[in-house]
C-alpha positions in Angstrom: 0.0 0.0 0.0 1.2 3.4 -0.9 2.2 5.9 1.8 0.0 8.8 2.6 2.2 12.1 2.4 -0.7 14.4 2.9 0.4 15.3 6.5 4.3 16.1 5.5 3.0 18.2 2.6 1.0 20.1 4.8 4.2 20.3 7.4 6.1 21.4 4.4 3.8 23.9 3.0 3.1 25.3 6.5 6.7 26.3 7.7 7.7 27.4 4.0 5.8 30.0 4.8 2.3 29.4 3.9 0.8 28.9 0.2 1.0 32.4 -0.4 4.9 32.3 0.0 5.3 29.8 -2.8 5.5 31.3 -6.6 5.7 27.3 -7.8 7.4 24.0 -7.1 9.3 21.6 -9.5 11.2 18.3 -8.2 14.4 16.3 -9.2 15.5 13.0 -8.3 15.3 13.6 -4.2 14.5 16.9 -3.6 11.4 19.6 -3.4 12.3 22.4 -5.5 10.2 25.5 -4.4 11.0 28.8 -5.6 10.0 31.2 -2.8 8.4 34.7 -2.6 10.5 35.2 0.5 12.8 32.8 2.1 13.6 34.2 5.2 10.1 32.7 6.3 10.7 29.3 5.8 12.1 27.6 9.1 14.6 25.8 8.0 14.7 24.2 11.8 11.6 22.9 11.7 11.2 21.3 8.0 14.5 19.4 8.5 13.3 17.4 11.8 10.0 16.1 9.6 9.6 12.4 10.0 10.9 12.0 5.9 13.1 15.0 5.4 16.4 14.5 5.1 17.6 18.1 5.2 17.0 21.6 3.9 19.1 24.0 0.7 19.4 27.1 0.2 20.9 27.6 -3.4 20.6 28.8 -6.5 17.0 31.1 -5.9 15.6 27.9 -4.8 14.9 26.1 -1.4 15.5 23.0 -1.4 13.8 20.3 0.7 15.6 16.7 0.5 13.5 14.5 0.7 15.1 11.1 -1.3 13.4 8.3 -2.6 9.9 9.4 -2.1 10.1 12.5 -3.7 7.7 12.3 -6.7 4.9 11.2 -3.9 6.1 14.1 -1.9 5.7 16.4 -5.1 2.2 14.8 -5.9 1.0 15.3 -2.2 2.2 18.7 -2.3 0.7 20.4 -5.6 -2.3 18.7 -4.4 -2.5 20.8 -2.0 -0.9 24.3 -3.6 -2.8 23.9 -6.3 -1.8 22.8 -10.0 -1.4 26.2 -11.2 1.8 25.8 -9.2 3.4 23.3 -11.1 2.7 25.1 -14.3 6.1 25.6 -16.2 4.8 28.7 -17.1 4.5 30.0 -13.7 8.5 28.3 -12.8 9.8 30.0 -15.6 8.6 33.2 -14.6 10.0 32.5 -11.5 13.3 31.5 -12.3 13.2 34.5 -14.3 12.5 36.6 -11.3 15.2 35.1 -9.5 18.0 35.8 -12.0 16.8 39.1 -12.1 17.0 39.7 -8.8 20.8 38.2 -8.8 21.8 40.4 -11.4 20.8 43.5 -9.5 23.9 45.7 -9.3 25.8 44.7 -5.9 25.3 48.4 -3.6 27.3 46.9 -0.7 30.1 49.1 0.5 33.7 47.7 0.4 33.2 47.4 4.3 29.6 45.6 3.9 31.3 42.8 1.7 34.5 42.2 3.7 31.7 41.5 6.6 29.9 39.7 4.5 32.7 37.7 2.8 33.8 36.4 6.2 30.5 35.9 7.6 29.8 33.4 5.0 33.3 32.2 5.9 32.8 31.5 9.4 29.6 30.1 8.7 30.8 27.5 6.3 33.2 26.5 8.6 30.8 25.9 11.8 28.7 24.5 9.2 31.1 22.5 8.2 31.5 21.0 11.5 28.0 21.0 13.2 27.1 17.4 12.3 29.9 15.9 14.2 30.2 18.5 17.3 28.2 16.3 19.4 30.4 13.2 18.5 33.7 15.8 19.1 32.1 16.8 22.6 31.7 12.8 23.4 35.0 12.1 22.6 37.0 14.8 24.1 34.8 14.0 27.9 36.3 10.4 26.8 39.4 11.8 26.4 39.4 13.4 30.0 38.5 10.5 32.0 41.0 8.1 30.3 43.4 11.3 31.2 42.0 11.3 35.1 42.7 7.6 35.2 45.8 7.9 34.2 46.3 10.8 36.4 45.1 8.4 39.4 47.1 5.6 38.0 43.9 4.1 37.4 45.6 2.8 34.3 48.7 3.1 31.9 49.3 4.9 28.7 51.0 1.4 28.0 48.1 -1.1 29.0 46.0 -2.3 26.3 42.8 -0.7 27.8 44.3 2.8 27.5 45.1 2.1 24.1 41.8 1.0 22.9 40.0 3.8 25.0 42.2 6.3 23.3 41.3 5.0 20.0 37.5 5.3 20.3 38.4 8.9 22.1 40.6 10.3 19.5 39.2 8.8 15.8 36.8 11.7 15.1 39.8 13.7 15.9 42.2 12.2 13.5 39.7 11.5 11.1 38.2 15.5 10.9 39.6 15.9 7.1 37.7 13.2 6.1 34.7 14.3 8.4 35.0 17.8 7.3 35.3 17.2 3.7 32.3 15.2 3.3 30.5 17.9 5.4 32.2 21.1 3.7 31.2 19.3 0.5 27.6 19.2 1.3 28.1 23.4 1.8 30.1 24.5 -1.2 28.8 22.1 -3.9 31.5 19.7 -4.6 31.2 15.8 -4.3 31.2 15.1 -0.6 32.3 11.6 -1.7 35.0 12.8 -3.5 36.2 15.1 -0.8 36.0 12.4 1.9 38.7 10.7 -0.1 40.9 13.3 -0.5 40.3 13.8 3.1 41.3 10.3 3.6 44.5 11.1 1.3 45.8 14.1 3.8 46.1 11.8 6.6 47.1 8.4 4.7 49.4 6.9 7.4 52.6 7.0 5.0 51.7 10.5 3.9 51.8 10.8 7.7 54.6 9.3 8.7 56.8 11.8 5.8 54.8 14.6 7.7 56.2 13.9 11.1 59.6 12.4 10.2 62.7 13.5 9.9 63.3 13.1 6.3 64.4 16.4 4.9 65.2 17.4 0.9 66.2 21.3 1.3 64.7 24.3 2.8 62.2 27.3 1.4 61.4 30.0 3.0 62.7 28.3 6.0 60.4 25.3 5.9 61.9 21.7 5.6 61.1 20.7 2.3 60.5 16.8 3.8 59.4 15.2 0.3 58.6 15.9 -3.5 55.6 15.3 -6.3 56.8 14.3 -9.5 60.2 15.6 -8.7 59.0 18.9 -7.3 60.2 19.1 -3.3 57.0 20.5 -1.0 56.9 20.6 2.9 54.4 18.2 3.6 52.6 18.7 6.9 50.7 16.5 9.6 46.8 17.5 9.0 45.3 14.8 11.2 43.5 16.8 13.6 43.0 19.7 10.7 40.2 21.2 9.3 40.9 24.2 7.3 43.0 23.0 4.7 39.7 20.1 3.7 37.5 23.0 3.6 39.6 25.0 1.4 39.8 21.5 -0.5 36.1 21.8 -1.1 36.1 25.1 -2.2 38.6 24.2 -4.9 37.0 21.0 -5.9 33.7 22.6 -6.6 35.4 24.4 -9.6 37.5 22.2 -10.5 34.8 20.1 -11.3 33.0 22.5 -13.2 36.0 22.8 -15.8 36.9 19.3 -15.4 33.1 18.3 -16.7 34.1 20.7 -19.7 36.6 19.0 -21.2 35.9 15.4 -20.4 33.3 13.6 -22.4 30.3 12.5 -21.2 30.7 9.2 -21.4 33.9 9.6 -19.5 32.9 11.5 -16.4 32.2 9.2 -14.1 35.6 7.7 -13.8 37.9 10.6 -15.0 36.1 13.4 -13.3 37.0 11.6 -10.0 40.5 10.5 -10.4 41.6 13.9 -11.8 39.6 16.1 -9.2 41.3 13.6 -6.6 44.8 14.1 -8.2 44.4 18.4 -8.1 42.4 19.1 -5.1 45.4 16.6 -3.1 48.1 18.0 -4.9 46.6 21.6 -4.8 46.4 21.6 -1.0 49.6 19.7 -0.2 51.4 22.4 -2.8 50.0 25.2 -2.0 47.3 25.8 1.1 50.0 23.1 3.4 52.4 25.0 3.4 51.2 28.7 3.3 49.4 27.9 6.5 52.9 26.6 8.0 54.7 29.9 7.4 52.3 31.8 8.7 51.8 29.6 11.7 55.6 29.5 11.8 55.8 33.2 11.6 53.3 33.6 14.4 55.1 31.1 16.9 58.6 33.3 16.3 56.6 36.5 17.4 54.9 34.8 20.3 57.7 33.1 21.7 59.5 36.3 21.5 57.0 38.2 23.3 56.6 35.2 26.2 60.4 36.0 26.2 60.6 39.4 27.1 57.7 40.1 28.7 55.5 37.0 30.5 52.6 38.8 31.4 51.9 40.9 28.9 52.0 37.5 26.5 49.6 36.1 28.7 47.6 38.9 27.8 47.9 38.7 23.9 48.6 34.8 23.9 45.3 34.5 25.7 43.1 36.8 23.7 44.0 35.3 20.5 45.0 31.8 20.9 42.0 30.5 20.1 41.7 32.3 16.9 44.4 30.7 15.8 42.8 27.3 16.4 40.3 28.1 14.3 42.5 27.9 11.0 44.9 25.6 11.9 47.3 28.0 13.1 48.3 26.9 16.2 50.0 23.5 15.4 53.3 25.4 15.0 53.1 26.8 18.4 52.6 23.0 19.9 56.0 22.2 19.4 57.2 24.9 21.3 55.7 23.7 24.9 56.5 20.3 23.5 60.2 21.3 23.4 60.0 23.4 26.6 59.0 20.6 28.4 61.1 18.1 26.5 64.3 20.0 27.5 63.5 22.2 30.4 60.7 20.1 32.1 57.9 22.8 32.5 56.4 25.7 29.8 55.0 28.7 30.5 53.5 29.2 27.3 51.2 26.3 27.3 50.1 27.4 30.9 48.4 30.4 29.1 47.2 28.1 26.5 45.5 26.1 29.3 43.5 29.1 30.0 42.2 29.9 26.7 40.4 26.4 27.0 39.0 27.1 30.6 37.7 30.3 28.8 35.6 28.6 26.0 33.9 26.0 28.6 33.1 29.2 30.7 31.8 31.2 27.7 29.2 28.1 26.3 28.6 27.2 30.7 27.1 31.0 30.6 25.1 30.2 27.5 23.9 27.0 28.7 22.0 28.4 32.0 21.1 31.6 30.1 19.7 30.3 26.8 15.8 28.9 27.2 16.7 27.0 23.8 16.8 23.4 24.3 19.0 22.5 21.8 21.7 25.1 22.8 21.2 24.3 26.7 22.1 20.9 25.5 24.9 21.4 22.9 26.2 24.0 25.5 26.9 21.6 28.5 28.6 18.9 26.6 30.8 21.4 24.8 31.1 23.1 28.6 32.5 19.4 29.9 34.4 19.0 26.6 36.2 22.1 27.5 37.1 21.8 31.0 38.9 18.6 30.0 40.9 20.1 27.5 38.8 19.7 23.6 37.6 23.3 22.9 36.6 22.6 19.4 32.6 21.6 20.2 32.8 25.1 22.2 34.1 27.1 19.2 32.4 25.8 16.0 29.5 24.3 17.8 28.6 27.9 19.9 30.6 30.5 20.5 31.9 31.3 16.8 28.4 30.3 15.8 27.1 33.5 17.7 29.6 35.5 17.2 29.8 38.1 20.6 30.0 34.3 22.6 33.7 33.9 21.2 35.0 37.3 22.0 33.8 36.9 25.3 35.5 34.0 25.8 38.5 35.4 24.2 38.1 38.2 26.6 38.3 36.2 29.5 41.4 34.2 28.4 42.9 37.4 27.6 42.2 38.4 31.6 43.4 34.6 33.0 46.6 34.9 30.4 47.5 38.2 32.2 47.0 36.9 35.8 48.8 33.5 34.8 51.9 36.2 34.0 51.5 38.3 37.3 51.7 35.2 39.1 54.3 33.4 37.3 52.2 30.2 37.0 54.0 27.5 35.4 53.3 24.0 33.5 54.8 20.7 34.2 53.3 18.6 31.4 50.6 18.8 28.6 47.6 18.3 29.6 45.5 22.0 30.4 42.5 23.1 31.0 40.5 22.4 34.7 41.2 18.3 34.4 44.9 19.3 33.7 45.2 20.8 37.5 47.6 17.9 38.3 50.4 19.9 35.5 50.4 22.6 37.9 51.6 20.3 40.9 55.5 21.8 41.3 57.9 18.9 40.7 60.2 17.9 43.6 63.6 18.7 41.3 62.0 22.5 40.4 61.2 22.8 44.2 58.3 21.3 45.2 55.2 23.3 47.0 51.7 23.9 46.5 52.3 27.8 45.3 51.7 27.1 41.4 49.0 25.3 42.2 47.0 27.5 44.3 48.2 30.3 41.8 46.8 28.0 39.0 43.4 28.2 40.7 43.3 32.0 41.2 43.8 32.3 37.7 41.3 29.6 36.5 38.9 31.3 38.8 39.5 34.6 37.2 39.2 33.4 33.6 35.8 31.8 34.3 34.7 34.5 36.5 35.2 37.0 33.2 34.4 34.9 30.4 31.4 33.5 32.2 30.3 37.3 33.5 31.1 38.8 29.8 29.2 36.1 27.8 26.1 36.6 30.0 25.8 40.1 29.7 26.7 41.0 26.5 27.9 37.6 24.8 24.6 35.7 23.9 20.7 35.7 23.7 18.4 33.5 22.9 17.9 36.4 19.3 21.2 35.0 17.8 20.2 31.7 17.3 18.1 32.9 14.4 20.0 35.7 13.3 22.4 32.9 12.8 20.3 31.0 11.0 19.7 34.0 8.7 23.6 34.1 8.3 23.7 30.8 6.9 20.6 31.5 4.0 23.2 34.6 2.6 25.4 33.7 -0.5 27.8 31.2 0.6 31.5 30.4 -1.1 31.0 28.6 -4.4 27.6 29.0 -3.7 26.6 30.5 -7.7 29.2 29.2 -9.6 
């Protein structure tokens, strides 16, 4: 017996905005096609939960409801109710017509208005991007904290068996982001979110790897070991396990490429060669170019702050603390990791990560403000999970899944880590080992060798104290309400990269 679809089509048509949004309706092989009178009022929230929708578009004039398989019932149970005048072609090519117009409208936005705009649609690709696996990134880095606490109370061993397996289930969606993120930054910019998965897949191939972390060196450029070549050319290749930006940069190559690649490859021979060659660039393209111009600057950036933690520790808890994070959020920071890896390495202790230790307790205090404060169930929810996640050291569910999301939340937070950075500096707080953030207290413990005492740790304290006192106080008064989750939502509908082309 056929399925009756008379209830989602009246869903569908209800939070679209009504019949009297809808100037007509066409379908292709899974999705409703409508083109809208104005799409603002269709809540995009509510369509995608449906029992059978998959998800919502916004692209090319049109919005697009996925529906899959049953989308020609869908379509039937829809114009039944609109009304066949809506299926007329007459009445979508007039409106297809009104929605090119409309594009070609001359762009009035000052210079200003578009670099906002530009990065607004940046950022929101990126937290896009990441949404669908921030709950799975919160669960893993809470896993992550309590295999750390039992080491911490010798619980276990990062040598036993247990520990290892633990640490696997904790840390895969972490090493496996570029994959992750390319299927998911697909689905955004247009390209093949297959396609991209693989070439997510090819960034952290375990050999590709193993070159990236080695020792294995060919010549220098620019001051970056050149560590391997491409058909006789000699790149730095770099470890992006753990990466995101480079994938999503990937994506918005590969939806081009694509384009011109379908241009010049027959027909009959895109399905095999469009792959293999988009797989070839995008790879190549990222390893050539996007790799290694994110290494110099993140190179460039760990000279300047390890020369401003040199002559002055306060004041780069201060500027360390306030930006940190931003630096996370393009991949920036990996240079900076082997700096406290070295400090510790040779000198046993590193003030540097210290300050980084409050930039995490920061972004758990900044989405722990949201999370009381919001009356949104769904953000009280992703909130505390990303809190947790947080205090035990994984800020990314905080900043893609909330406070870059909103915007205010993040500067906030960054405001309070700016304020923790600077007391971490007054009082000379120092780190005996990697692990930061509230579950990393036991790094603050002063080794018997440096002196022992409880000092750095109850200085530790006053400036965890501090940082949550100021992000949490700064995020609840001026950081977040419950308005920016749909402003938000409006940011997403705007023109995205690769969006037209």
């Amino acid at each position: 017996m056929a399925k009756d679809y008379t209830k989602l089509a009246s869903d569908i048509i209800e939070n679209v905005g009504g019949k009297s949004n809808v100037k007509s309706l066409i379908h292709c092989i899974t999705r409703l096609r409508f083109y809208l009178k104005d799409e603002s009022l269709a809540k995009d929230d509510v369509i995608q939960n449906l029992d059978g929708v998959i998800s919502v578009r916004h692209a090319q004039g049109q919005y697009q409801v996925v529906i899959g398989a049953a989308v020609s019932d869908v379509y039937d149970a829809v114009i039944a109710q609109l009304g066949q005048e809506f299926a007329d072609p007459d009445a979508t090519a007039a409106a297809v017509a009104e929605t090119e117009a409309a594009a070609k409208e001359p762009d009035n936005r000052s210079f200003t208005q578009k670099v906002k705009d530009g990065f607004d649609s940046l950022i929101g690709v990126i937290t896009g991007s990441m949404m669908p696996v921030i709950g799975l990134l919160a669960a893993s880095g809470i896993l992550k904290g309590l295999l750390q606490m039992a080491v911490y109370f010798n619980w276990t061993t990062v040598t036993s068996q247990t520990y290892v397996i633990i640490s696997a289930m904790g840390d895969s969606a972490f090493y496996f982001l570029p994959v992750i993120v390319g299927f998911t930054a697909a689905q955004r910019l247009k390209a093949n979110p297959v396609i991209m998965a693989i070439i997510g897949g090819v960034l952290i191939y375990p050999s590709l790897f193993s070159i990236a972390t080695g020792t294995k060196v060919t010549g220098h450029l620019l001051g970056m070991a050149l560590n391997t070549n491409l058909f006789g050319l000699p790149i730095h290749l770099v470890n992006y396990t753990y990466t995101i930006f480079p994938i999503i940069a990937g994506a918005w190559m590969a939806h081009y490429i694509e384009i011109w690649l379908k241009k010049w490859i027959p027909q009959i021979l895109q399905m095999i060669f469009v792959p293999l060659f988009e797989v070839m660039i995008v790879s190549a393209l990222i390893m050539i170019v996007v790799g290694p111009i994110i290494t110099l600057i993140s190179t460039g950036i760990s000279v300047v702050l390890d020369a401003v933690l040199k002559f002055n520790y306060p004041i780069a808890g201060l500027l360390i603390g306030g930006f940190y994070q931003i630096l996370v959020i393009f991949g920036l920071h990996w240079a900076i990791v082997p700096l406290i890896a070295n400090d510790i390495a040779s000198k046993g202790y590193s003030y540097l990560n210290a300050i980084v230790s409050m930039t995490m307790v920061a972004q758990g205090a900044a989405v722990l403000a949201i999370m009381i404060k919001s009356k949104i169930a769904s953000v009280k929810e992703l909130s505390g999970a990303a809190a947790i996640s947080a205090f035990v050291g994984i800020t990314e569910p905080s900043i893609y899944g909330i406070n870059l999301k909103y915007g205010r939340a993040f500067l906030t937070a960054n405001i309070g880590a700016a304020a923790g950075g600077l007391v971490t500096g007054l009082l000379n707080v120092n780190m005996y080992g990697f692990t930061g953030s509230i579950i990393g207290f036991p790094s603050f413990f002063t080794p018997a060798k440096f002196g022992g005492g409880i000092s750095n740790q109850i200085n530790f304290w006053i400036a965890t104290i501090v940082t949550l006192v100021v992000a949490f106080a700064c995020t609840w008064a001026f950081g977040f309400k419950d308005s920016d989750v749909e402003a938000a939502k409006k940011v997403t509908r705007r023109k995205t990269i690769g969006k037209n082309a």
